[in-house]
VEXFI-136827 format. One record per residue (C-alpha): residue number from 1; residue in three letters; x, y, z. Coordinates in nm, 2 decimals, decimal comma. Layout:
N
> seq_type_c1_c2_c3
> NUM_ALA_X_Y_Z
...
end
This chain:
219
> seq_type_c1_c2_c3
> 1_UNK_-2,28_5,53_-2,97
> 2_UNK_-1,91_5,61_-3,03
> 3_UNK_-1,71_5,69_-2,73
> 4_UNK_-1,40_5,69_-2,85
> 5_UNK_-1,45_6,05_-2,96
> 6_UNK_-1,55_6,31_-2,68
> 7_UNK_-1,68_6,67_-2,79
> 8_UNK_-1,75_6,94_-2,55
> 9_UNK_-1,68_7,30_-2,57
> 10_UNK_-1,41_7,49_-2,39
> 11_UNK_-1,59_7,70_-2,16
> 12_UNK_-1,77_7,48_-1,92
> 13_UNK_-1,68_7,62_-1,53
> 14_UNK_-1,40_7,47_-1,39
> 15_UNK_-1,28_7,28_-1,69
> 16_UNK_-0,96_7,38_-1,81
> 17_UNK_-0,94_7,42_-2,18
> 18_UNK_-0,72_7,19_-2,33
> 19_UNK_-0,49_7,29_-2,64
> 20_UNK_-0,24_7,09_-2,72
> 21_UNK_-0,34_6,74_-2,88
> 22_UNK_-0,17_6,58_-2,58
> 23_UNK_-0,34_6,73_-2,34
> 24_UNK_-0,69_6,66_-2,47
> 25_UNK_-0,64_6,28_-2,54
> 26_UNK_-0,55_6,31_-2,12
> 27_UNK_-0,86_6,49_-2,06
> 28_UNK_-1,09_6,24_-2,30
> 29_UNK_-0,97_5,96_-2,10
> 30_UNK_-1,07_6,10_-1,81
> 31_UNK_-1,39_6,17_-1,86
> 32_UNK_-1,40_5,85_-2,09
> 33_UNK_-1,32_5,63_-1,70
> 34_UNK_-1,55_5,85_-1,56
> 35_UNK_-1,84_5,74_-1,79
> 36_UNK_-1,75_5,41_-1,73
> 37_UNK_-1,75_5,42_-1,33
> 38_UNK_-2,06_5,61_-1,31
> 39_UNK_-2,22_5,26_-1,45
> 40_UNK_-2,14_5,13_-1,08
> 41_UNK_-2,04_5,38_-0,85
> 42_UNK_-2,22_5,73_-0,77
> 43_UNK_-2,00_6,00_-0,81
> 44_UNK_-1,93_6,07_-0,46
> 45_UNK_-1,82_5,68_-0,41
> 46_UNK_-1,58_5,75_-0,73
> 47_UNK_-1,19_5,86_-0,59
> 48_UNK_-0,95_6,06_-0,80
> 49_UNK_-0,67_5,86_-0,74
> 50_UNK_-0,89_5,54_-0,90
> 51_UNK_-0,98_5,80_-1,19
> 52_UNK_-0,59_5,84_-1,23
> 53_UNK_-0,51_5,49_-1,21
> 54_UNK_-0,74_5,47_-1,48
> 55_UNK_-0,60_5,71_-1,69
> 56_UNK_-0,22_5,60_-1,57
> 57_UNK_-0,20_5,94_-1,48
> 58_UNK_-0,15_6,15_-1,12
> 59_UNK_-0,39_6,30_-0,90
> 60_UNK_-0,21_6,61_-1,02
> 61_UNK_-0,27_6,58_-1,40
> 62_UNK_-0,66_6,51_-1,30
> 63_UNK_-0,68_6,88_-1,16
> 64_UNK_-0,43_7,01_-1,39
> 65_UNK_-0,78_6,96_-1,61
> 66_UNK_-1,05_6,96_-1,39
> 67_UNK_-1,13_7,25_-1,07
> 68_UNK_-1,26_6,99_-0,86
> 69_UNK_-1,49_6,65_-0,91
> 70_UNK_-1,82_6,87_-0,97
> 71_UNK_-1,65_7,05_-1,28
> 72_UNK_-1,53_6,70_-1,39
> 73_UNK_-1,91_6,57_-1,40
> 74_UNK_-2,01_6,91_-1,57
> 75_UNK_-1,77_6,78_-1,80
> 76_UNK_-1,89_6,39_-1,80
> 77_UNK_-2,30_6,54_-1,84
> 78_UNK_-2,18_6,74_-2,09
> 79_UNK_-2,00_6,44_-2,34
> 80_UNK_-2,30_6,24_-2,25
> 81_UNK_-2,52_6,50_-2,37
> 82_UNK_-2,32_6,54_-2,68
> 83_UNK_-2,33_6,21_-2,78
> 84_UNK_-2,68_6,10_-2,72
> 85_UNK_-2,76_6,49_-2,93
> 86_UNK_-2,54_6,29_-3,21
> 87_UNK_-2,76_6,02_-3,21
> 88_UNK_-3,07_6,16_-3,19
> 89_UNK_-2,98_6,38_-3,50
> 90_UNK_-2,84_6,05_-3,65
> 91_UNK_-3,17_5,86_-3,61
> 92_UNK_-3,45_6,12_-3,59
> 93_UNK_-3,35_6,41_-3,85
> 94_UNK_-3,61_6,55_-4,01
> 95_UNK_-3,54_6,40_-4,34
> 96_UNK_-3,55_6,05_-4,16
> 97_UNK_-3,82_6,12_-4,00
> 98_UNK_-4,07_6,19_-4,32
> 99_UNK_-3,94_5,88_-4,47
> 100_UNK_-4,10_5,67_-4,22
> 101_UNK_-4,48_5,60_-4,15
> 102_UNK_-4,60_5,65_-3,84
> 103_UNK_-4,58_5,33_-3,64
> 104_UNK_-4,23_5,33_-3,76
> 105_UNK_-4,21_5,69_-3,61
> 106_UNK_-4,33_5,55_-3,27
> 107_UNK_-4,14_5,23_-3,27
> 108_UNK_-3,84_5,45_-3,34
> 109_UNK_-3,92_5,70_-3,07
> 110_UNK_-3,92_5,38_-2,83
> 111_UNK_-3,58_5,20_-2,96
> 112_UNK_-3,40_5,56_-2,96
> 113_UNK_-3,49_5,66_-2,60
> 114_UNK_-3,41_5,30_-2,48
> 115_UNK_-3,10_5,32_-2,65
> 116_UNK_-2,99_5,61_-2,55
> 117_UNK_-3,11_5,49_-2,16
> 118_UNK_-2,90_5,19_-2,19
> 119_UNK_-2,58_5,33_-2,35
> 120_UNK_-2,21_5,37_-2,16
> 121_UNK_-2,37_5,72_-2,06
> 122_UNK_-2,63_5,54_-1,85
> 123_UNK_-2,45_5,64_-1,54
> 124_UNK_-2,37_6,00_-1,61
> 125_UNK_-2,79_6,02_-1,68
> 126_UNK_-2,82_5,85_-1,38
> 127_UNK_-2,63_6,06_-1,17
> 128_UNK_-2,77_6,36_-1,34
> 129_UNK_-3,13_6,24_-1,22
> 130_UNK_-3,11_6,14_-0,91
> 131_UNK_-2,93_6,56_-0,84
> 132_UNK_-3,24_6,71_-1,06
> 133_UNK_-3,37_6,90_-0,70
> 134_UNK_-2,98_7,06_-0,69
> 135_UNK_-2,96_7,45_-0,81
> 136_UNK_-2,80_7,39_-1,13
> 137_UNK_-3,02_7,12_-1,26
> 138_UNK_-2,79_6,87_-1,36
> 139_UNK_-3,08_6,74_-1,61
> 140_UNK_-3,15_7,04_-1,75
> 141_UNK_-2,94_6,97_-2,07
> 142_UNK_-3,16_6,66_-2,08
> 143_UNK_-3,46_6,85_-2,10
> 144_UNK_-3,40_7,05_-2,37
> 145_UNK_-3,24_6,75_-2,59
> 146_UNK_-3,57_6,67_-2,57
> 147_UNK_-3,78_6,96_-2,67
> 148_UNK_-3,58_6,93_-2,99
> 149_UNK_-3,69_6,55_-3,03
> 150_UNK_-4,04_6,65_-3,00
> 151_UNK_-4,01_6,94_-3,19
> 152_UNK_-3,91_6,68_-3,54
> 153_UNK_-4,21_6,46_-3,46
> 154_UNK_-4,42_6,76_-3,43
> 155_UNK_-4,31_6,89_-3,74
> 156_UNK_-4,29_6,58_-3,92
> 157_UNK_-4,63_6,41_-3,80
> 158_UNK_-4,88_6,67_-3,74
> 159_UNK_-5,10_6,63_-4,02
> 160_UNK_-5,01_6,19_-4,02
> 161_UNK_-5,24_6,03_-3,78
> 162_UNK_-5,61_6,07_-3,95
> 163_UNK_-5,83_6,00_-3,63
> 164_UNK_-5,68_6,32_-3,45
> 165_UNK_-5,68_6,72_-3,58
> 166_UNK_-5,36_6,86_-3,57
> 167_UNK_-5,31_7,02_-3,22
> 168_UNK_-5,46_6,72_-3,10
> 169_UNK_-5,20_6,50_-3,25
> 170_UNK_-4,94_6,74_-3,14
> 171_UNK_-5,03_6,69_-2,78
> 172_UNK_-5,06_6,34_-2,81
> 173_UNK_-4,68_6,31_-2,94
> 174_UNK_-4,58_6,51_-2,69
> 175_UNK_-4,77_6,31_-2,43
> 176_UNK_-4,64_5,93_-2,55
> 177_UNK_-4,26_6,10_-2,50
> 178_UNK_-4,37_6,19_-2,18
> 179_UNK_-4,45_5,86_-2,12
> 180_UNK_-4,16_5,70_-2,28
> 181_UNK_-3,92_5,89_-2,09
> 182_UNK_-4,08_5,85_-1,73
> 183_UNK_-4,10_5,53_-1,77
> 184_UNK_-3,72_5,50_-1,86
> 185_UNK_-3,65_5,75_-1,61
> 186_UNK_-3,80_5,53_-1,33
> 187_UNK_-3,64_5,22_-1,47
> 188_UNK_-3,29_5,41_-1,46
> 189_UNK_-3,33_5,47_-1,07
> 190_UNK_-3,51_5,16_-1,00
> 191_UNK_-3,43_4,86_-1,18
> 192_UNK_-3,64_4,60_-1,04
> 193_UNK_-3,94_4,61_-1,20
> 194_UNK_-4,15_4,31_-1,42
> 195_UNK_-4,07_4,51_-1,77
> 196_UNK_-3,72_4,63_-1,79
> 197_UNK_-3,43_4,71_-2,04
> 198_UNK_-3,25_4,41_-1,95
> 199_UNK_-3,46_4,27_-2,23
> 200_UNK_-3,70_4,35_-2,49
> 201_UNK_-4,01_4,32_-2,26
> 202_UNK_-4,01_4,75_-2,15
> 203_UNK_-3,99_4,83_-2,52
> 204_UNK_-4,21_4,61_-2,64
> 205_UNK_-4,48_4,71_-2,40
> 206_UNK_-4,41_5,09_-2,47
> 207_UNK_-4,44_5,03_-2,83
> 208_UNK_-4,81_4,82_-2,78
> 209_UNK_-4,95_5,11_-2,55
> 210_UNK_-4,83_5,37_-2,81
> 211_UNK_-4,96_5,24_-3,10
> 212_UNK_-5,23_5,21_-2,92
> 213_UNK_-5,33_5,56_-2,78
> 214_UNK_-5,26_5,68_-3,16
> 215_UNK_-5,50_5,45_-3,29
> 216_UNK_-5,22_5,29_-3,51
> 217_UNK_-5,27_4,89_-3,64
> 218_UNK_-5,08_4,65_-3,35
> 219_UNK_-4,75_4,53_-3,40
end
């Protein structure tokens, strides 16, 4: 995942659009030390002057870009989600996608998630979770990032696993990402458990019960 290069559109509330080249590289730095913070801090612990400091900017030039610190993480959820779309469409295209075999499919449905879980954006998702009951629905994006995920293995696999008619298969895809992503979710709030993505053991043991409920050969 490529941080160095932040895309979000120019019409998110309370972010300032930015049209000079000058001016953006300010504003990608930002929210570049913002990504990086939320990794340790929450965003109410994280101080503008710090995110200046950063940036070896001013207080000033932060809200000559940003409204106030909840248009700056509109901004932050909304790089995050931009990058972890680019690597989803990287890795799980359609054309990808029906070049593999199935337990490559669900291995790779496993790895991506994990990834994308463990990335610099860990923090933003975080922070995005942990607000899910607020209004706005800071995970919202999230969500539908991943109706498009399951909407490629849908397409791709519904006719692939032999011991299950095609709706049936559908659902079960759609209940393994389920899985996959509560699981990941839980470990992203609460990081103390046996299995974890400090190592290999959470994926491995995702992979094992996938293969399993699709009735695909053990790894």
């Amino acid at each position: 995942m490529d941080l160095s290069t932040i895309d979000i559109d120019e019409d998110i509330p309370g972010v300032r659009p930015a049209r000079q080249q000058r001016s953006m590289l300010i504003r990608d730095a930002y929210i570049q030390a913002g990504i990086d913070m939320l990794n340790t801090q929450r965003l109410a612990e994280i101080k503008v002057a710090d995110l200046a400091q950063a940036c070896n900017g001013s207080v000033g030039s932060f809200y000559t870009r940003f409204e106030d610190k909840e248009a700056y993480f509109r901004a932050l959820r909304a790089a995050a989600i931009a990058l972890s779309n680019a690597e989803a469409r990287r890795r799980i295209n359609l054309d990808r996608l029906y070049e593999m075999t199935p337990p490559q499919a669900m291995d790779e449905m496993v790895d991506l998630m994990a990834d994308l879980f463990t990335a610099p954006i860990r923090g933003v998702l975080r922070e995005s979770l942990l607000r899910i009951l607020e209004p706005d629905d800071p995970w919202a994006p999230m969500r539908d990032s991943a109706r498009d995920i399951m909407r490629n293995y849908r397409r791709a696999f519904a006719t692939e696993f032999p011991g299950f008619d095609e709706e049936q298969t559908k659902q079960r895809l759609s209940f393994c990402f389920q899985l996959v992503v509560g699981t990941l979710q839980n470990d992203l709030v609460n990081d103390y458990h046996i299995f974890s993505t400090k190592d290999a053991s959470l994926r491995d043991g995702l992979k094992e019960v996938l293969r399993s409920y699709m009735n695909l050969p053990p790894r």
